[in-house]
C-alpha positions, 0 to 999 in steps of 0.5 A: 151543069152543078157549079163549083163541082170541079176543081178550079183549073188555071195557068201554072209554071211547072219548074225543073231546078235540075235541068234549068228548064220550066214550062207553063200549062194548065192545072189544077196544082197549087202553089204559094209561089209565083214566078214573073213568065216572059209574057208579063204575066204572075203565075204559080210556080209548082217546083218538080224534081223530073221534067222530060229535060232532066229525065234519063229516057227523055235525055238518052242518057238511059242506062241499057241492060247488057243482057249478053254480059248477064249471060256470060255471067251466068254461064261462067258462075254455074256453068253450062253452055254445053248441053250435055250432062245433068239432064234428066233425058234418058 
């Protein structure tokens, strides 16, 4: 196997300011800050703006279409509902 082929791949603390919340793993990410983790250890801290505690799917905090007012809407803008009228049927 070729040596220095590979990008180097360490431990790095991913941090979500938003939510308060940060997580170490392993990457190839870089950063010039560190972090002192709950095990002793420095780390580089990759600061990011969405992590699953902040992000709205993750939180249920998502905000759903309401396809039924979507159609209400419609049908009271152009009309409709009744089927009859301006088809071409015959």
């Amino acid at each position: 196997m070729q040596q220095d082929k590979h990008p180097d791949y360490h431990s790095v603390v991913f941090r979500d300011r938003a939510a308060g919340y940060a997580f170490l793993t392993r990457s190839t990410a870089t950063s010039d800050q560190t972090i002192d983790w709950d095990d002793g250890e420095t780390y580089p801290v990759v600061d990011v703006e969405i992590s699953s505690e902040s992000h709205p799917f993750y939180t249920g905090k998502a905000r759903t279409v309401d396809s039924e007012g979507r159609i209400a809407q419609f049908e009271r803008r152009y009309g409709g509902g009744s089927g009859g009228g301006q088809g071409g049927d015959g």
